[in-house]
N, C-alpha and C positions, 0 to 999 in steps of 0.2 A: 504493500500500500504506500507505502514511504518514498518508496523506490518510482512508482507511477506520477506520486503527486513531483519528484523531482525533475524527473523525467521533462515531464510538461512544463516546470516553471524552465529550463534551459531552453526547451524547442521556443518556448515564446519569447526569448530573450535573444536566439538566435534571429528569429523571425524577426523580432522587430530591429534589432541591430543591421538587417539587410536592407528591409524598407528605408532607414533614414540617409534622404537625400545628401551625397556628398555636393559641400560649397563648389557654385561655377568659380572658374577663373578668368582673373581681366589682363590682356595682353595688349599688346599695340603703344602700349607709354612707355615712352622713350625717352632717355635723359640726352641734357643737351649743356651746352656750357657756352655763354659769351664768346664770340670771335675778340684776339688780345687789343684789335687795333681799337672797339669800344672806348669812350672816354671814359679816364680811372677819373670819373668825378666823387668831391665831396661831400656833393648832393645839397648843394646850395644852389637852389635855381634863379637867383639872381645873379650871383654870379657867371653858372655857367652859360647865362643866356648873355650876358656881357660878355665875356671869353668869346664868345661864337659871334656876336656879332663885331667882333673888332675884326674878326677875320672873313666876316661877308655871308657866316653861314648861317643855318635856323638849329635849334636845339630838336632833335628827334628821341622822343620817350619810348624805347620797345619793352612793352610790359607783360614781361610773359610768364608762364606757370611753370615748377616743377612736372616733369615726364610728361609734357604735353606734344603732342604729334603732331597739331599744326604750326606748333613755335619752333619744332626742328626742323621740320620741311622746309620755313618760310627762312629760317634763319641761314639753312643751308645753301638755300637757291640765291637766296638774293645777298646774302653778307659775308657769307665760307668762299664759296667757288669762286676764281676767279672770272670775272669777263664784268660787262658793261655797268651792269645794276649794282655789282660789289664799288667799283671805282668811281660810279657816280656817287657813292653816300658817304664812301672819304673821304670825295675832295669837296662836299657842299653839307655835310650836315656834321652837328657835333651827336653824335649815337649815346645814347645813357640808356643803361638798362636797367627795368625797376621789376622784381619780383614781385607777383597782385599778389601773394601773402607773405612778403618778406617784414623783417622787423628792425629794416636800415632804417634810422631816422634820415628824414629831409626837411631843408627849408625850404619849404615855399615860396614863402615872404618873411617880411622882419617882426611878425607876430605872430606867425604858423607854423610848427614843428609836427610834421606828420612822421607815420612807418609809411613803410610803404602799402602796406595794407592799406591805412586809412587814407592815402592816396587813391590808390584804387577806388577806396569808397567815395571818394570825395567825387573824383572823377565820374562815377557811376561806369565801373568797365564791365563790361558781359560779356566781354570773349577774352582771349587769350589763344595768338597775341592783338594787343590791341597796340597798333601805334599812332600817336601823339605829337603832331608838329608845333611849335610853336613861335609864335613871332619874336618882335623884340622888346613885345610887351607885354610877355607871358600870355597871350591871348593865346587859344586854340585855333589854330587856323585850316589843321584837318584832323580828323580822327578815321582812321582806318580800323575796321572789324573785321578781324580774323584774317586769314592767312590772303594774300596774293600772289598769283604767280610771279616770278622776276623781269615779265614784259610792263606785266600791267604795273608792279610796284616801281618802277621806274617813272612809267609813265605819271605817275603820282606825286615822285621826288621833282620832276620838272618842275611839273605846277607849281609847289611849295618854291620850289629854288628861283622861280621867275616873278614869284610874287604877284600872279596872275589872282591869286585868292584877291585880291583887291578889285578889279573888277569883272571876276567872273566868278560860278560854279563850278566846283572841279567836275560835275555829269556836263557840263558845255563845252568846258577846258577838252575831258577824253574824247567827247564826239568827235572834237577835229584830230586830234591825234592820234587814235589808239587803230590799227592797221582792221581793217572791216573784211578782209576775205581771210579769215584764218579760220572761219565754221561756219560751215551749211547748213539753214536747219532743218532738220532731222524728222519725219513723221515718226507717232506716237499712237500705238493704239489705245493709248492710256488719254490720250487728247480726247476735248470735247468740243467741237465746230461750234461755238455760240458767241456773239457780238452784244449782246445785253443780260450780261452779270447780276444785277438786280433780282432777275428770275430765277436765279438758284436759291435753293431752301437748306439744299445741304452743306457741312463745311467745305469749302472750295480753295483750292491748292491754282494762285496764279503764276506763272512762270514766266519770267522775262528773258531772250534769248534774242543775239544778233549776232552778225559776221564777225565781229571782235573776239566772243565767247574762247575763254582759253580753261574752262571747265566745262563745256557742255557736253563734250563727248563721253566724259567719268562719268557724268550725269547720267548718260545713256546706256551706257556701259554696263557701269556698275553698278550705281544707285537702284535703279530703275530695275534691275535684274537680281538683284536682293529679294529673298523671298520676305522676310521680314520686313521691310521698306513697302513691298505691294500687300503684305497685312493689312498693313495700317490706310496707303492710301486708297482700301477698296474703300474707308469712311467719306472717300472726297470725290469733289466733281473737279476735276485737270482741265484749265484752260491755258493754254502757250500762247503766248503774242509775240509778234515780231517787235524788238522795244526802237528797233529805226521806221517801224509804218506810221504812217501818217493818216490812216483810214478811223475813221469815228467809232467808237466804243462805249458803251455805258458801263460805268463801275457799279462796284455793287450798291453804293448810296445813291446811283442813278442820277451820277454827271456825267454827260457827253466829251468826250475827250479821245487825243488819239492815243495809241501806247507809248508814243515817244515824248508825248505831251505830257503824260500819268507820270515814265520815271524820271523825269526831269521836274516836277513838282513835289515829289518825296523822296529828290535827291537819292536816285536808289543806281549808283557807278558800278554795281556788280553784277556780272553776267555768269551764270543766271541766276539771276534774283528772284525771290520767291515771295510770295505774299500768303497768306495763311489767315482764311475768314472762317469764324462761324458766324449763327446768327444775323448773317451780315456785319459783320466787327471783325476789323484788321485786329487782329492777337499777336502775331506775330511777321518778323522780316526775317528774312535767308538773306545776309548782306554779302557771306562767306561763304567759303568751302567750310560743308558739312561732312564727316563720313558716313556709313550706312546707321551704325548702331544710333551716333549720335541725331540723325533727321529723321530716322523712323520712332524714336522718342518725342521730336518736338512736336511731328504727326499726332502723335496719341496725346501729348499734353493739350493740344489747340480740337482733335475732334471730340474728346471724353472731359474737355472743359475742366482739365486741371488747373487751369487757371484761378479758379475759383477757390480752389483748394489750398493752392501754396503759395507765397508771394512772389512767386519765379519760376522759371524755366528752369534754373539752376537750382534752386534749391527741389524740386522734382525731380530733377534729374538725380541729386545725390541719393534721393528716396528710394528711387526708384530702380537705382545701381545696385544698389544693398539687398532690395528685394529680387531682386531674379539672382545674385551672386548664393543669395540662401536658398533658392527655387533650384538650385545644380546647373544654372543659366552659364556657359561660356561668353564672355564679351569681348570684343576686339575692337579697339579703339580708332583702328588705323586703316580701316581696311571701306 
């Protein structure tokens, strides 16, 4: 009898010891470290904005995160490797690099003592990397979100360098410069042929793409052929615009406008730019390069109105990592 009741308490201890789900694993974060020729600043930004401007240049802030995958890519292309983009930001910007949760004190000003954290926060940054041009009066004169290729971030360093921020928009400034036959675009069976936005009920996934497009083919590629990625967008209705036609459109609060019209009034210089409604409500912008795991998350926080729930995108997201890491979820950051 003894022997039977033991019996059974081991099979069910075995038993349940098999059932419990081993932790997913997260891959893709990549450690990365400052290129040497960065400025060893003391992290006085008035001075170093003095320094830079004695010498003709702008102060450039790259503020990026421990093992993040788009701050080594961006860093690699455009600041590591030799060729164009690397030479143009040594010989015209002073680079200072600021960790979004480091604990370097900086001044600001001569009654502001931040980390850089509370940088970050001051700033309000939500990517990483995020970089931050500045005049020579501490103004912000661009903010870039998230990762750009080394054509396009170049094309970016002009502008700032020509001080065309004065009279113009850097989405005006790229129109005339940025080369327009580098992408064809692409049919979609994921597309939906409709010119009046207004009439969707469902959350709706916009997509901005033109001949510039130096991400739209990964878009096609790989995004777009991610089984997890088309999970989420079977919640949406996919409209793509050409963002250089000039053909009339209604958005979804049902103003008349053309696409070229639309992202040049919400400033939206990135191809392909993404817009993300529910309820008819812009929730979110695709400014950057997203990878799979990270855009079929922002998917389910904008169609399931997580919004509602968390005070962010990022702060969902950390929730949200945790939760499928203990579900036996594998995540891959990079991919």
């Amino acid at each position: 009898m003894y022997k039977n009741k033991l019996l059974k308490i081991i099979l069910a201890t075995l038993i349940s010891i098999s059932t419990v789900t081993a932790a997913g694993k997260v891959s893709g974060a990549t450690a990365h470290e400052a290129p040497s020729w960065f400025k060893e600043s003391f992290l006085d930004m008035g001075e170093d904005i003095e320094e830079a401007s004695e010498e003709g240049k702008h102060v450039m802030l790259f503020m990026d995160l421990d093992s993040c995958p788009y701050c080594t890519r961006m860093l690699k292309e455009s600041f590591i490797q030799e060729g164009k983009t690397k030479e143009f930001a040594k010989n015209h910007f002073d680079v200072i690099n600021i960790n979004i949760k480091g604990s370097k004190e900086i001044a600001w000003d001569e009654d502001t003592d931040l980390t850089e954290k509370e940088l970050a926060q001051k700033l309000e940054v939500q990517y990483s990397p995020t970089v931050i041009f500045l005049d020579n009066d501490k103004n912000i004169v661009v903010r870039v979100n998230g990762y750009r290729s080394a054509k396009n971030f170049k094309n970016i360093m002009e502008y700032v360098n020509g001080k065309h921020y004065k009279n113009m928009k850097l989405g005006a400034f790229l129109d005339k410069v940025k080369a327009k036959n580098l992408y064809t675009l692409r049919e979609n069976k994921l597309f939906t042929s409709i010119t009046d936005l207004s009439k969707i009920t469902s959350p709706l996934a916009v997509i901005f793409e033109d001949g510039s497009c130096t991400q739209c083919d990964y878009l096609h590629n790989t995004t777009f052929k991610n089984k997890d990625v088309l999970g989420e967008l079977s919640a949406y209705t996919i409209v793509r615009l050409d963002a250089s036609s000039t053909k009339t459109i209604i958005t979804p609060n049902g103003e008349k406008i053309s696409a070229k019209e639309w992202a040049n009034k919400i400033n939206l210089d990135y191809r392909p730019g993404i817009l993300l409604y529910n309820e008819k409500k812009l929730i979110s912008t695709v400014d950057a390069l997203l990878y799979s795991f990270h855009f079929k998350e922002l998917l389910r926080y904008v169609s399931k109105k997580q919004y509602e729930v968390y005070g962010g995108y990022l702060q969902y997201l950390s929730v949200r990592q945790s939760e499928l890491i203990k579900q036996g979820v594998n995540i891959d950051l990079a991919k």
